[in-house]
ZAMI-612014 format. One record per residue: residue in three letters; x, y, z of N, C-alpha, C in turn. Coordinates in pm, 1 decimal, always signed. Atoms other than C-alpha are relative to their C-alpha. Example, Ala and Ser with C-alpha at 12.3 -4.5 7.8 and 13.67 -1.06 7.14 Angstrom:
// ZAMI-612014
resn, n.c1, n.c2, n.c3, ca.c1, ca.c2, ca.c3, c.c1, c.c2, c.c3
Ala, +89.0, -119.0, +0.0, +1230.0, -450.0, +780.0, +90.0, +120.0, +0.0 $
Ser, -82.0, -119.0, -6.0, +1367.0, -106.0, +714.0, -77.0, +109.0, +73.0 $
***
This chain:
// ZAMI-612014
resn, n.c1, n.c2, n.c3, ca.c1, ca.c2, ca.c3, c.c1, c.c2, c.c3
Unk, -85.4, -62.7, -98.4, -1373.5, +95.7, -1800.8, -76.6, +35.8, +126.5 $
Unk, +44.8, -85.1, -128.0, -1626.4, +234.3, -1564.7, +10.3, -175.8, +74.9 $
Unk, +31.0, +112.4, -121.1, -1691.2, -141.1, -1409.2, +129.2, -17.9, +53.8 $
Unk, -159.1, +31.6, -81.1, -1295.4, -165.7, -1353.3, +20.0, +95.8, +118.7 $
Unk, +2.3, -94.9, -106.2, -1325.3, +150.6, -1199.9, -53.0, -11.8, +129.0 $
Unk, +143.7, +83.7, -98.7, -1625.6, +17.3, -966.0, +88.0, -100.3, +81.3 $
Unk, -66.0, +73.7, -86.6, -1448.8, -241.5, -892.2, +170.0, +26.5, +75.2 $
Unk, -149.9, -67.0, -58.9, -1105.2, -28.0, -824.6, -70.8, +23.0, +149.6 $
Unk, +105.0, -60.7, -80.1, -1350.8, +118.0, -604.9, -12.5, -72.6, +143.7 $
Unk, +17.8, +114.2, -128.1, -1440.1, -184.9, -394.4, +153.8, -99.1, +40.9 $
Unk, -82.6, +106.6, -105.8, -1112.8, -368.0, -352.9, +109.0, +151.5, +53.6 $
Unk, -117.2, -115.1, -61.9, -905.8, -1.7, -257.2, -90.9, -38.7, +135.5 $
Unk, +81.5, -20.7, -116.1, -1221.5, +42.9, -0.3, +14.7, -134.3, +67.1 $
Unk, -55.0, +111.2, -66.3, -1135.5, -324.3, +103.8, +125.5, +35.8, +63.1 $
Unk, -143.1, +17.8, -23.1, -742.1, -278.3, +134.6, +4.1, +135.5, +127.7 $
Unk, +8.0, -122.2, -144.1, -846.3, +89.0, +362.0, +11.0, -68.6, +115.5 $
Unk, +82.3, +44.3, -116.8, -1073.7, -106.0, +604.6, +109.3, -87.3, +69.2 $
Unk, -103.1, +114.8, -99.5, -849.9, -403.4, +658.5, +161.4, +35.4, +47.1 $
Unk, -104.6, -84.2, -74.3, -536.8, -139.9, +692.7, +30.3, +26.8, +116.2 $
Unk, +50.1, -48.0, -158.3, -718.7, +19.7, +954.9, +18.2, -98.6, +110.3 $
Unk, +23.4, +142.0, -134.6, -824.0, -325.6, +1150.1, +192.8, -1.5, +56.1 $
Unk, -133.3, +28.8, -37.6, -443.9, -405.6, +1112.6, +98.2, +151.1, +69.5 $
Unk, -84.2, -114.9, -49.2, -294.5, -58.4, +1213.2, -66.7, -7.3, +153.3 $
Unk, +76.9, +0.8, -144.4, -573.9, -74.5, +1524.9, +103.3, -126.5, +81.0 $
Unk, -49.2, +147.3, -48.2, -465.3, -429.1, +1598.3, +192.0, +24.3, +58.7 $
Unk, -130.1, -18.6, -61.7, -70.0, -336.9, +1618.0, -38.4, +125.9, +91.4 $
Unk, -7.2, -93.3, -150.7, -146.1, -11.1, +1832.7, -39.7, -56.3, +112.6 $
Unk, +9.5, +34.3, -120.4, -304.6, -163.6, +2079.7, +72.5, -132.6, +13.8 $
Unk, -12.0, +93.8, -57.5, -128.2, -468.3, +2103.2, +161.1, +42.7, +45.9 $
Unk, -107.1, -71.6, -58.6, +208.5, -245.8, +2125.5, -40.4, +43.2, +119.8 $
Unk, +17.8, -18.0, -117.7, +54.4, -108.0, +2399.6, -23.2, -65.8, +99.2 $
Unk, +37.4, +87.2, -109.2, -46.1, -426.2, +2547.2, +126.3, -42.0, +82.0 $
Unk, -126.9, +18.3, -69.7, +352.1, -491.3, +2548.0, +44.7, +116.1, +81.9 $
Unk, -145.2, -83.0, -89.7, +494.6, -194.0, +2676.2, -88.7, -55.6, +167.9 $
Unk, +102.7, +1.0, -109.4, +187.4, -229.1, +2979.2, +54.1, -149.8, +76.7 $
Unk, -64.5, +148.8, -58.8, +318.6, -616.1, +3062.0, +160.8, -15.7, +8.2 $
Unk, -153.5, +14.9, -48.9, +691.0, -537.3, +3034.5, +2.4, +99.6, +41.0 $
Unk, -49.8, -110.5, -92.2, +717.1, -223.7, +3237.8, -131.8, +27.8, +114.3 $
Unk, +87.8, +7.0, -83.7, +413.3, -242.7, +3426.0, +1.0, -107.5, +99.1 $
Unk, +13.3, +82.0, -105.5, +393.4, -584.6, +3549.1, +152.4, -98.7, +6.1 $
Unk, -87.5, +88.1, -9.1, +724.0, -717.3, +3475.8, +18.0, -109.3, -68.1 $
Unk, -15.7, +81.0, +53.2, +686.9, -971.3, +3252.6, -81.5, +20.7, -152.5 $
Unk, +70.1, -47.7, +139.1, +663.4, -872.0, +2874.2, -69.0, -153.0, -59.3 $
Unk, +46.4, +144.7, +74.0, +446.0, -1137.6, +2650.5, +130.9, -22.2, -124.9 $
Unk, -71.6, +133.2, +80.7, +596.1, -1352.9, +2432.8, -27.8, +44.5, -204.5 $
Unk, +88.5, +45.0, +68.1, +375.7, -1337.3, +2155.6, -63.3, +149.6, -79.4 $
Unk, +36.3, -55.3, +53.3, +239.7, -999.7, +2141.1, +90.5, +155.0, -138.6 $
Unk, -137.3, -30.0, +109.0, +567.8, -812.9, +1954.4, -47.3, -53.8, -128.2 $
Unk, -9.5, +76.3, +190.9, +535.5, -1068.7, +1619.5, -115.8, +37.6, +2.8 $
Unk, +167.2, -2.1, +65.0, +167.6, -1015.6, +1597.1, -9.3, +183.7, -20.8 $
Unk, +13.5, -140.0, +77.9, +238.5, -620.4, +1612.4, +68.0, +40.4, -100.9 $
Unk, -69.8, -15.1, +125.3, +509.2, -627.1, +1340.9, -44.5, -49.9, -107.9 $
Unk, +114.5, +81.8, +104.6, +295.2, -855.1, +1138.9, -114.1, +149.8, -37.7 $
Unk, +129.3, -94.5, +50.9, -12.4, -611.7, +1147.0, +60.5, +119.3, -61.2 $
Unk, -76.3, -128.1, +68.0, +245.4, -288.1, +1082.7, +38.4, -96.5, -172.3 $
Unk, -14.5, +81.1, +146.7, +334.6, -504.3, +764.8, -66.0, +8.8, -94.1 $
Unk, +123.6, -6.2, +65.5, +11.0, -581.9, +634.4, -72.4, +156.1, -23.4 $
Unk, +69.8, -149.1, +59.6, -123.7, -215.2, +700.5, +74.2, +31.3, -77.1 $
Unk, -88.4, -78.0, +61.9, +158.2, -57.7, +561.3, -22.3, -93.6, -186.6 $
Unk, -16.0, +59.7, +179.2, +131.1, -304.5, +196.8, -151.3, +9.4, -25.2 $
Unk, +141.2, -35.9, +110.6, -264.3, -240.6, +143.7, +8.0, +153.6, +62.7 $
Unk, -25.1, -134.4, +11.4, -219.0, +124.9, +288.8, +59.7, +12.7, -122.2 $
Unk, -91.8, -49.7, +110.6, -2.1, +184.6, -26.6, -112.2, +4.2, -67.0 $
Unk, +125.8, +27.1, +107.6, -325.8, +89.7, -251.1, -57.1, +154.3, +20.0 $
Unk, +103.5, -100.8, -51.3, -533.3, +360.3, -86.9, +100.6, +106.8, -14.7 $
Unk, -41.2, -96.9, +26.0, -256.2, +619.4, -111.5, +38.6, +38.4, -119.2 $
Unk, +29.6, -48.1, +167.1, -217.4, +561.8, -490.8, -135.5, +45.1, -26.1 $
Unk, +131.8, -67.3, +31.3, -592.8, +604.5, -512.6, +7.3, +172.2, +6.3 $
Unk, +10.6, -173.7, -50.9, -573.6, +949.3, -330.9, +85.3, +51.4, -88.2 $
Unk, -78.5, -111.0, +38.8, -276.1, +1065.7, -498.4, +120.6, +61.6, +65.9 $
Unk, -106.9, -48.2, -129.2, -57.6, +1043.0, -178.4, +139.1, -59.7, +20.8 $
Unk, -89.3, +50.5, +24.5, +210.4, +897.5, -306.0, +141.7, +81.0, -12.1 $
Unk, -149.7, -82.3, +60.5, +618.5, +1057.7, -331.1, -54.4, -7.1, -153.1 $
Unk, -8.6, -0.7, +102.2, +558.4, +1157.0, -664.4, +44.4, +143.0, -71.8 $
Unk, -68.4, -100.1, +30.1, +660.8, +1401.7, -926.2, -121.6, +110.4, -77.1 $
Unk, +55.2, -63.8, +75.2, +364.9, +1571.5, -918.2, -19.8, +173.5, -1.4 $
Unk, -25.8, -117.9, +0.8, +497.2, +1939.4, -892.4, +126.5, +4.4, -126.8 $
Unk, -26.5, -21.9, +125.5, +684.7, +1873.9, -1206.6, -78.6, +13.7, -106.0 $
Unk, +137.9, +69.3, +61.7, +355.9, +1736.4, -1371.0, -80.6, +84.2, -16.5 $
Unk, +56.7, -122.2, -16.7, +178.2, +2044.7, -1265.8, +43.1, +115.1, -41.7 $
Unk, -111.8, -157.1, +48.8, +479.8, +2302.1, -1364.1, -36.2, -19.2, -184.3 $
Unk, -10.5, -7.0, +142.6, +451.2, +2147.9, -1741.1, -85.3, +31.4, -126.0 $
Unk, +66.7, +16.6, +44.5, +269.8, +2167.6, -1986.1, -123.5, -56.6, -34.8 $
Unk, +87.9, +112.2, -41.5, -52.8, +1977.1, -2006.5, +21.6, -169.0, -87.8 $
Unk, -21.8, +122.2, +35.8, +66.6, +1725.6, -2262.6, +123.4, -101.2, +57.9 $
Unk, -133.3, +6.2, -86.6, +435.5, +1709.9, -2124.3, -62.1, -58.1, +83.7 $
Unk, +29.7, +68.2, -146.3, +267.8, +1634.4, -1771.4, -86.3, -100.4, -17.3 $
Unk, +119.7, +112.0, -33.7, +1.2, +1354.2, -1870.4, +115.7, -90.2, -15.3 $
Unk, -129.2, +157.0, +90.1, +314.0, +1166.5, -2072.8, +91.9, -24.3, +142.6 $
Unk, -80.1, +12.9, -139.2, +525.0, +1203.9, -1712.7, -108.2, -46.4, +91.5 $
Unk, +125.9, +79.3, -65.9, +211.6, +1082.7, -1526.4, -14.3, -124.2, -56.8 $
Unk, +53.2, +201.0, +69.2, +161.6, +759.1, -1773.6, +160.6, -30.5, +48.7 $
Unk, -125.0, +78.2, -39.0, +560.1, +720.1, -1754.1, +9.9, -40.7, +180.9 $
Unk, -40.1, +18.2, -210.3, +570.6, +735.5, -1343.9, -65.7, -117.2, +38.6 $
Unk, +79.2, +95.3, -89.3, +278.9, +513.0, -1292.5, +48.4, -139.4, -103.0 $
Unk, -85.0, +118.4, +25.9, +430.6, +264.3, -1538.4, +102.6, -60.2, +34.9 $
Unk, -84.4, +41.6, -104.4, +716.8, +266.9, -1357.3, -15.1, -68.4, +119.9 $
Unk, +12.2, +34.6, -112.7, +572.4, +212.8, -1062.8, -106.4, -155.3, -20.1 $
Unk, +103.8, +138.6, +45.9, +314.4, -99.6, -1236.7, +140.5, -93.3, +4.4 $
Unk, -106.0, +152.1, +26.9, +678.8, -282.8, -1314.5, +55.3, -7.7, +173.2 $
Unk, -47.4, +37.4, -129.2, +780.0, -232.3, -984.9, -83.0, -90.8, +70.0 $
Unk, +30.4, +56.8, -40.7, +532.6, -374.0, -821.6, -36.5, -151.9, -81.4 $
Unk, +38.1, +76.6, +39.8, +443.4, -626.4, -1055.0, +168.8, -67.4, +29.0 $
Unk, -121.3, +124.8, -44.2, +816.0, -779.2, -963.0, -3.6, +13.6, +170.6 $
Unk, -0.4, +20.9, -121.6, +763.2, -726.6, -631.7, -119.7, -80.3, +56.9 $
Unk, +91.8, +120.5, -39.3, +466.8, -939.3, -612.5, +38.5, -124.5, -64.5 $
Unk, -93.8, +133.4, +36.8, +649.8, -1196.7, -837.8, +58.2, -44.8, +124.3 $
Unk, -112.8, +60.9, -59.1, +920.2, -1203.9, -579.3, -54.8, +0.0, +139.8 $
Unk, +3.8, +9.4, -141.5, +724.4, -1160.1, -277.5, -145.1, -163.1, -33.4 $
Unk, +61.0, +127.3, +61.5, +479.1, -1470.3, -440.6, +154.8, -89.1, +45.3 $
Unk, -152.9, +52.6, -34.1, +845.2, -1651.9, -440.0, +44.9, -45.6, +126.9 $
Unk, -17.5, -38.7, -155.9, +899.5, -1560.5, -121.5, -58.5, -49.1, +91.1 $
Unk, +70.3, +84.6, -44.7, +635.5, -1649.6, +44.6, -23.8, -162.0, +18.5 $
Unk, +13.4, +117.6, +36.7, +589.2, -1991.5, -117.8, +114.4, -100.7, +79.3 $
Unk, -136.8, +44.7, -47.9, +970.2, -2060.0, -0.9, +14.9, +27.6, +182.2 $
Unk, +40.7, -21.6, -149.2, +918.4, -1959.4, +395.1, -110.5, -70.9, +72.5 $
Unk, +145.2, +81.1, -95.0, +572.6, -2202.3, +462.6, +74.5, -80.1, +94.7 $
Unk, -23.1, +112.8, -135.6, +761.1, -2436.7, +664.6, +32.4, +84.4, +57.8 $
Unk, -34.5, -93.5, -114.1, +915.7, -2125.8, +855.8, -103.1, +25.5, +146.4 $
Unk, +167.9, -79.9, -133.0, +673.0, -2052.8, +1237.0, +90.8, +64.6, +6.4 $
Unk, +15.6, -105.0, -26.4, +693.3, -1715.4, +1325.1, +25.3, -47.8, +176.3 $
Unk, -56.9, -0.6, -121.1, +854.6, -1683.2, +1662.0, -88.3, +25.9, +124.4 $
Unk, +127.8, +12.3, -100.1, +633.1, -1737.2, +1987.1, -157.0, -37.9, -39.0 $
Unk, +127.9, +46.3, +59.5, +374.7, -1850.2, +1734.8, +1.4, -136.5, -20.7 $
Unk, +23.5, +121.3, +135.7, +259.1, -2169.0, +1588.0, -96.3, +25.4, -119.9 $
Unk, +88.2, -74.9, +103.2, +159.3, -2010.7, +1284.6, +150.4, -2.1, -142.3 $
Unk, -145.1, -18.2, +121.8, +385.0, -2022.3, +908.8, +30.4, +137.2, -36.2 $
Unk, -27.9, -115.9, +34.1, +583.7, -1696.8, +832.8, -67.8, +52.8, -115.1 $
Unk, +80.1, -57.8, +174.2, +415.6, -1700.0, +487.6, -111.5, +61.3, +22.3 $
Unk, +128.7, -110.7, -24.1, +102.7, -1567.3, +627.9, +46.5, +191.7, +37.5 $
Unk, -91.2, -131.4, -15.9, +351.7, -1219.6, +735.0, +37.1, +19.0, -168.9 $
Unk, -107.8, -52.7, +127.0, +540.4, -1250.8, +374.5, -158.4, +28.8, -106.5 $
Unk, +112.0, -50.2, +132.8, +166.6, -1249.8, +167.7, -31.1, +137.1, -14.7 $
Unk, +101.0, -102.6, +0.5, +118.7, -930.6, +246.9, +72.2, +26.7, -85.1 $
Unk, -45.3, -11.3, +175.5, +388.9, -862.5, -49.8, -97.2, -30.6, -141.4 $
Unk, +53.6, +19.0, +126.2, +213.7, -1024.6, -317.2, -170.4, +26.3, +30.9 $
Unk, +132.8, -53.1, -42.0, -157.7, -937.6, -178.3, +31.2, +112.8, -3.0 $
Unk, -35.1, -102.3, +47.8, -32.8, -585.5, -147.0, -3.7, +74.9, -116.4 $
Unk, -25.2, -95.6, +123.6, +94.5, -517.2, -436.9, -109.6, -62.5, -137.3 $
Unk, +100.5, +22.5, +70.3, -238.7, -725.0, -634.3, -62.9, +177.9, +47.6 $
Unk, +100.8, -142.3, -56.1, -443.7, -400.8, -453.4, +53.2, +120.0, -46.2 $
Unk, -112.7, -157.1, +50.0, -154.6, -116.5, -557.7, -17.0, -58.3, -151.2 $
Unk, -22.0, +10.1, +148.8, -115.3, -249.4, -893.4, -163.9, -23.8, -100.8 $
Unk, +143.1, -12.9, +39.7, -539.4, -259.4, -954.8, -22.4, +166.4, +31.9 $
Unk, +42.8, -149.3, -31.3, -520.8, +115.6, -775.4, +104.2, +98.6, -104.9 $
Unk, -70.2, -118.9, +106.8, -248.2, +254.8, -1026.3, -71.3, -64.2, -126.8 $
Unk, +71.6, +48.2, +82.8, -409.7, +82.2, -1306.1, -107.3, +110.0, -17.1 $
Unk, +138.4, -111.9, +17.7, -713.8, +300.0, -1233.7, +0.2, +124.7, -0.7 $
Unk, -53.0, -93.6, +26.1, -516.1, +592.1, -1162.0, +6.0, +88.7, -150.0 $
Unk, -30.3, +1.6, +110.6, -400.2, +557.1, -1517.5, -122.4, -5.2, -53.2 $
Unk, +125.5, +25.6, +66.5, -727.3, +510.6, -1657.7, -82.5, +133.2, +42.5 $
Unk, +21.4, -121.0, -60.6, -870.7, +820.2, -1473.3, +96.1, +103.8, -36.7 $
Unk, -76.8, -127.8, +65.8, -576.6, +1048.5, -1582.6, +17.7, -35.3, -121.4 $
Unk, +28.9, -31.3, +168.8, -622.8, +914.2, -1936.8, -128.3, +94.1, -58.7 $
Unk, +126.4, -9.3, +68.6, -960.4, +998.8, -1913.8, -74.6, +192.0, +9.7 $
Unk, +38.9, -149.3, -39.1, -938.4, +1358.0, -1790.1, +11.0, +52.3, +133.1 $
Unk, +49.4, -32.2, -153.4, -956.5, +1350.0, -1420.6, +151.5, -12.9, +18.9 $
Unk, -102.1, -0.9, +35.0, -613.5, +1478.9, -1441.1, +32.7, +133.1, +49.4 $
Unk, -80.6, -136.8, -35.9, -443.3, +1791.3, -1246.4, +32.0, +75.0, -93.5 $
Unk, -82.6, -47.5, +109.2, -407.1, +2070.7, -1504.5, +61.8, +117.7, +65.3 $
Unk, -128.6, -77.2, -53.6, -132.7, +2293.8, -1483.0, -20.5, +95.5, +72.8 $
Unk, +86.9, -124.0, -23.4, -144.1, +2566.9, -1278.0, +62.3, +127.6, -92.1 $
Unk, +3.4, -121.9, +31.4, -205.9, +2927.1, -1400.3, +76.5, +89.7, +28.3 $
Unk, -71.1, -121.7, -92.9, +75.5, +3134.9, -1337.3, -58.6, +142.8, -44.0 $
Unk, +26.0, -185.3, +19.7, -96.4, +3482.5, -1462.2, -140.6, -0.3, +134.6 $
Unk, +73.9, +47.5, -143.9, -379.8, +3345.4, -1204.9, +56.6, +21.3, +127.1 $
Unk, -83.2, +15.5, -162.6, -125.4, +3311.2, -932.5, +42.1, +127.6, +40.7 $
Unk, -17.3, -197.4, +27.8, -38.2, +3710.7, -1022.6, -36.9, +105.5, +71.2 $
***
């Protein structure tokens, strides 16, 4: 387990970095549009699809990195209210839930993809499938970061309840 972990390790810290690039990459290139259509009068063509593209991609390996953290909508102020066995068994059920989800959503965004290559991407010459991978690439990185989740709150490293005579 620890080398899965290790390696949870290195492809979350992958899916951050290249978030980032891609979240950088659409801010400034949003800004490059508003700056060429209200500045000089003539918006590009080109730079729009390449910032909805990068919001895409960050946003599907961002998800990885916010299961790591823990920053996920989750139910973990029920998890915390319960008991400690109660709340691990609602912690394994949630993140199993959330393993089938993605594991059909990389099925179908695999699918997906595969079925869109002849599609170009508008003002590009480039195939839409490079936009649709970030589905099934995505959710490989989320579904290795709840995996480890799970493996880490089997193993102890696990929110225990809080203390209400503590809180007193």
């Amino acid at each position: 387990m620890r080398y899965f972990l290790r390696f949870e390790d290195l492809t979350t810290g992958l899916a951050l970095r290249l978030s980032i690039v891609f979240l950088i990459t659409a801010a400034t290139l949003a800004l490059y549009q508003v700056v060429t259509r209200f500045v000089f009068g003539a918006p590009s063509t080109w730079s729009e699809v390449i910032t909805r593209s990068s919001m895409i991609w960050s946003v599907f390996l961002g998800v990885a990195v916010a299961f790591r953290h823990g920053a996920m909508i989750s139910v973990e102020v029920i998890q915390t209210a319960l008991p400690r066995k109660p709340g691990l068994a609602l912690f394994v059920i949630s993140n199993v839930a959330s393993l089938a989800f993605f594991a059909v959503l990389f099925w179908q965004g695999w699918a997906m993809t595969l079925r869109v290559v002849p599609q170009r991407l508008a003002a590009l010459e480039m195939s839409i499938a490079w936009v649709y991978a970030a589905l099934p690439i995505g959710s490989v990185f989320i579904i290795i970061a709840i995996l480890a989740s799970m493996v880490r709150g089997l193993q102890g490293d696990w929110p225990a309840p809080h203390d209400a005579e503590a809180s007193q």
